[in-house]
N, C-alpha and C positions, 0 to 999 in steps of 0.2 A: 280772268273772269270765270273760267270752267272751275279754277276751283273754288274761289265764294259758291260757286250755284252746287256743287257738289256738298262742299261745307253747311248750307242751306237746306239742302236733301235730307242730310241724314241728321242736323238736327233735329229736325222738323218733320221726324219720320212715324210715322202713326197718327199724327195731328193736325188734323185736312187747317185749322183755323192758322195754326203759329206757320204752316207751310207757306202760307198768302202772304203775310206778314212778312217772315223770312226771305221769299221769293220780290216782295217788295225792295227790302232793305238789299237786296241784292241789285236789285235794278236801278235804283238811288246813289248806289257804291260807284255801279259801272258808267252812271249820266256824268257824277261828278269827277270819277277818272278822267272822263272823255273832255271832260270843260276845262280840267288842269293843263291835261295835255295839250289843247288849242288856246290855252292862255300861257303855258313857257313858250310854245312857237311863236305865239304875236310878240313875246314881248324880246326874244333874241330875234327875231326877225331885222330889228334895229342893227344888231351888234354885225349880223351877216352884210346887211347891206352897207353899213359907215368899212367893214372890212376890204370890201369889195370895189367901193369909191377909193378908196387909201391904197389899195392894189393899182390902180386903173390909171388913177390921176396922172402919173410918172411917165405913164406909159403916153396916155393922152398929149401931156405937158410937150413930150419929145416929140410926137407925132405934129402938132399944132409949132411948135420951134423951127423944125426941116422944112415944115411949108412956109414957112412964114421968110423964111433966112437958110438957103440951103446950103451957104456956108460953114451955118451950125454944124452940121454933119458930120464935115471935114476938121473942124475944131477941135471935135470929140473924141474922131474916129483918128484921126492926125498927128494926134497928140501923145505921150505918156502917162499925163496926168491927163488929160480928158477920157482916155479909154479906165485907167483906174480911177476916174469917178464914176465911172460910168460900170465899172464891173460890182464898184463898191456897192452903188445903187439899187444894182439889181438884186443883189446880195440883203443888204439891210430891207428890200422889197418882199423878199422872200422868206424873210426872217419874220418881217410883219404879219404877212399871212398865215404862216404857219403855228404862230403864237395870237393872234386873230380867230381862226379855227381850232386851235384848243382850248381857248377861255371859252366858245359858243360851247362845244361839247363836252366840255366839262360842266359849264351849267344844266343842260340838258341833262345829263349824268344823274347829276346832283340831285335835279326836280323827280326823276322816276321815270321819266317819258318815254315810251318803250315805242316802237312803230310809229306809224302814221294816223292810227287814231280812226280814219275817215270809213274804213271798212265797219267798225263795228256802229259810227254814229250813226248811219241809218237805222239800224236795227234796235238801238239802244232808245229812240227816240221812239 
């Protein structure tokens, strides 16, 4: 933003009318930055939270199994192939997330989204 307004300055330097102008088209630049930016967050906002239910669920699932059947447990934990599903799980869990959170940050990347945005919307409005 410092440098469109600096950019703005000096083209717009001896010419009180194009400087308004300028100084306008500068602030129009910086409204519409600030709407981009809170419109890639709304719209991976999705991507973060389906992420983060896809994380959880596994975890959930086991927690709600142990209560339900605390057999489960010992099935799992008892077993050779219950602890390797169970290592596999957590494995392919972690795999998900972390290729989860790189398709979000890569779109954001992508879009130009730099910070949080919220600091300059007061001031920009």
């Amino acid at each position: 933003g410092v440098e469109l307004l600096v950019a703005a300055c000096r083209f717009s330097q001896g010419r009180g009318v194009a400087l308004v102008a300028a100084l306008d088209g500068v602030a129009a630049a910086l409204v519409d930055r600030i709407e981009l930016d809170d419109e890639v967050r709304a719209l991976t906002s999705q991507a973060r939270t389906s992420a983060t239910v896809l994380v959880a669920l596994p975890l959930i699932g086991v927690t709600v199994l142990a209560a339900v059947d605390p057999s489960f447990v010992g099935v799992v934990l008892g077993s050779t192939s219950g602890r390797a599903c169970l290592v596999i799980g957590v494995v392919l869990d972690g795999l998900g997330a972390a290729v989860s959170n790189r398709l979000v940050t890569r779109a954001v990347a992508a879009s130009g989204v730099q910070g949080s945005g919220r600091r300059h919307h007061r001031w920009a409005r």
